[in-house]
C-alpha positions in Angstrom: 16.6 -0.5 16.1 15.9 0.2 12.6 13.1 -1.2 10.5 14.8 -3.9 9.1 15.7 -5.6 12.5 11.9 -5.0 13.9 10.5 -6.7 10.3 13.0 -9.6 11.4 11.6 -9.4 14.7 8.2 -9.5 13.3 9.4 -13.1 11.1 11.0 -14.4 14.4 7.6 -13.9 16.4 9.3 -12.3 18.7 7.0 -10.0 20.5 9.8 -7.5 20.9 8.8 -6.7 17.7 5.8 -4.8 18.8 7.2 -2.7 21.6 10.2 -1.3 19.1 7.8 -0.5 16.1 6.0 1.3 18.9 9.0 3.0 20.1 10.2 4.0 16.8 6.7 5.0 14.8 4.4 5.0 17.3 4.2 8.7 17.9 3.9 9.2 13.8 1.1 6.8 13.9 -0.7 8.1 17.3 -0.8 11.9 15.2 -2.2 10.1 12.5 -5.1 8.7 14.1 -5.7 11.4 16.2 -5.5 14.4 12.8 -8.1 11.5 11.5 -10.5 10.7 14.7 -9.5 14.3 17.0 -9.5 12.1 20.1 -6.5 10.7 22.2 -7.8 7.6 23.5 -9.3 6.3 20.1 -5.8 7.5 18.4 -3.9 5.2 20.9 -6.4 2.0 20.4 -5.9 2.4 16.6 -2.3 2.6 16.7 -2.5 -0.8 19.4 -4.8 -2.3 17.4 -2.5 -1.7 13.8 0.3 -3.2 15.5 -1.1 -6.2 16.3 -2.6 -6.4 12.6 1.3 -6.2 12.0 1.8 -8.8 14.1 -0.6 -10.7 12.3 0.3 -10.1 8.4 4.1 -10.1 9.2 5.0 -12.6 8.0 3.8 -13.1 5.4 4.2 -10.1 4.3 7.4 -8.6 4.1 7.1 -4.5 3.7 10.0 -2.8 2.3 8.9 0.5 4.0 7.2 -0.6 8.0 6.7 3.0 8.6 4.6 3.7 5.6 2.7 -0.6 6.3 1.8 0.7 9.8 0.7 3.6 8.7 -1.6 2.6 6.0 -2.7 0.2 8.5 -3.3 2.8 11.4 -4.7 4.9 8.6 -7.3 2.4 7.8 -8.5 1.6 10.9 -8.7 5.0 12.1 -11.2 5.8 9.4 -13.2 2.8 10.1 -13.8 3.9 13.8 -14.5 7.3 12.6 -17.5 5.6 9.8 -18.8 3.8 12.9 -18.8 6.7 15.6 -21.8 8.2 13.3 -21.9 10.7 16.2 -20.3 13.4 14.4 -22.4 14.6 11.3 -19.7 16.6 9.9 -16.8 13.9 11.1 -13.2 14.9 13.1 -10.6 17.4 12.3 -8.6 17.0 9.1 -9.9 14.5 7.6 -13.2 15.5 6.4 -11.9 18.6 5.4 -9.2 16.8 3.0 -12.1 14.8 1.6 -14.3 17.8 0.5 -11.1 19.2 -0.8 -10.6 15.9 -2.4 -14.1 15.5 -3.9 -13.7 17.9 -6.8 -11.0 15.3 -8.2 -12.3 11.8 -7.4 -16.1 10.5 -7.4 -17.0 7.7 -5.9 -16.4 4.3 -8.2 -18.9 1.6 -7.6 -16.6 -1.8 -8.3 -13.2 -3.2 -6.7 -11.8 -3.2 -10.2 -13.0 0.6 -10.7 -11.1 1.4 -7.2 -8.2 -0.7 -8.0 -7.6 1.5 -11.3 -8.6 4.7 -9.5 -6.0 3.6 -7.1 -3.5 3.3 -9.7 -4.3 6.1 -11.8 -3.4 8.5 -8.7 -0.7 6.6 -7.8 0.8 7.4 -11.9 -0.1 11.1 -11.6 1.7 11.1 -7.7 4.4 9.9 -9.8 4.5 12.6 -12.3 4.5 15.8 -9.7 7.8 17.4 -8.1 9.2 15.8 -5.0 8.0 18.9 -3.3 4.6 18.7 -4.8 4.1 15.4 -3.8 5.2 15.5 -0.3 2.8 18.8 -0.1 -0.3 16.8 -1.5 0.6 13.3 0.5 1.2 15.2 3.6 -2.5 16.7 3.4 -4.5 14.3 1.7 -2.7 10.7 3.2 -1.3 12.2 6.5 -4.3 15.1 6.9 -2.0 17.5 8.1 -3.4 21.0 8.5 -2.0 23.3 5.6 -0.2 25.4 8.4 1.4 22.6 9.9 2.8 21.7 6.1 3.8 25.3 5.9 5.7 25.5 9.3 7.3 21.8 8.5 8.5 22.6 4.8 9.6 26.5 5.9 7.2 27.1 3.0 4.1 30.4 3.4 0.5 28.4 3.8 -0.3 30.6 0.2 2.3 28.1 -1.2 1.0 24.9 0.4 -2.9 26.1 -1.0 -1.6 26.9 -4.1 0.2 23.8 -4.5 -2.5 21.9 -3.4 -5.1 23.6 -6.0 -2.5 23.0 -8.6 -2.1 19.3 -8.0 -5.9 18.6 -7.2 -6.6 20.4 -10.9 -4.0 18.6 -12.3 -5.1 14.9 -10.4 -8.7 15.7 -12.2 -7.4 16.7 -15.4 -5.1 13.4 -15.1 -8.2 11.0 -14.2 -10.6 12.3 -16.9 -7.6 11.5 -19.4 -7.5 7.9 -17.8 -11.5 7.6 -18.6 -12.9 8.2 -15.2 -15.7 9.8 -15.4 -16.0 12.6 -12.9 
């Protein structure tokens, strides 16, 4: 079934809804999780517990993408149960490697309206890069794939994908200091 006909599902309260946005992105969202949180079993309750948070917002909400809603949604609770494990000093797998990388190009900002235009202002330079560039830099910093796995999956050397990657978090920095963030 394809997306449209599981959001119309979704509006119907029809709890088919749930099985077929499991059947067709649960395995994107269960990779997610688990690149985020390195375990199976908390990968699989995040992706359970994003689809009925879908089941909950839709409606009202209507996305116009469900794949990327349920990942943003898997996304974000899959980074709240890695906060809370507090287990792990240096955190799980990719994800706390894509922050550090991050962290040369975006501080912290203290107020909503400061994250709201941060989120904004790297949305605009996403914008500006090559298709390639951006599916390189979303790939590793939204998805926390591991640079060889974004080599293998665009047929590109992992050299590339780093040097990409340097490029566009240089650029990002160079971008947000122009927009008056102060680094």
């Amino acid at each position: 079934m394809d997306n449209e006909g599981i959001v119309s599902l979704f509006f119907a309260r029809d709890e088919n809804a749930i099985r077929e946005a499991r059947q067709a992105h649960g395995r994107a969202l269960a990779a997610l999780a688990l690149r985020i949180l390195g375990d199976s079993r908390d990968a699989e309750e995040c992706v359970s517990d994003g689809l009925f948070r879908a089941w909950n917002t839709i409606p009202p909400q209507q996305p116009r993408d469900l794949g990327a809603f349920l990942a943003k949604i898997v996304r974000g609770l899959a980074i709240d149960r890695l906060r809370a494990r507090e287990a792990q000093k240096r955190g799980a797998g990719e994800y706390c490697l894509s922050l550090e990388e991050l962290s040369e190009c975006v501080g912290g900002t203290d107020t909503a309206f400061e994250q709201g235009a941060l989120t904004e202002a790297i949305g605009d330079y996403l914008r500006s890069l090559s298709p390639q560039a951006r599916w390189i830099f979303l790939r590793r910093y939204f998805w926390f794939e591991r640079v060889e796995d974004i080599a293998r999956a665009g047929g590109f050397t992992q050299s590339k994908v780093k040097s990409t990657l340097s490029r566009a978090r240089k650029g990002l920095r160079e971008h947000l200091e122009k927009e008056g963030f102060d680094l």
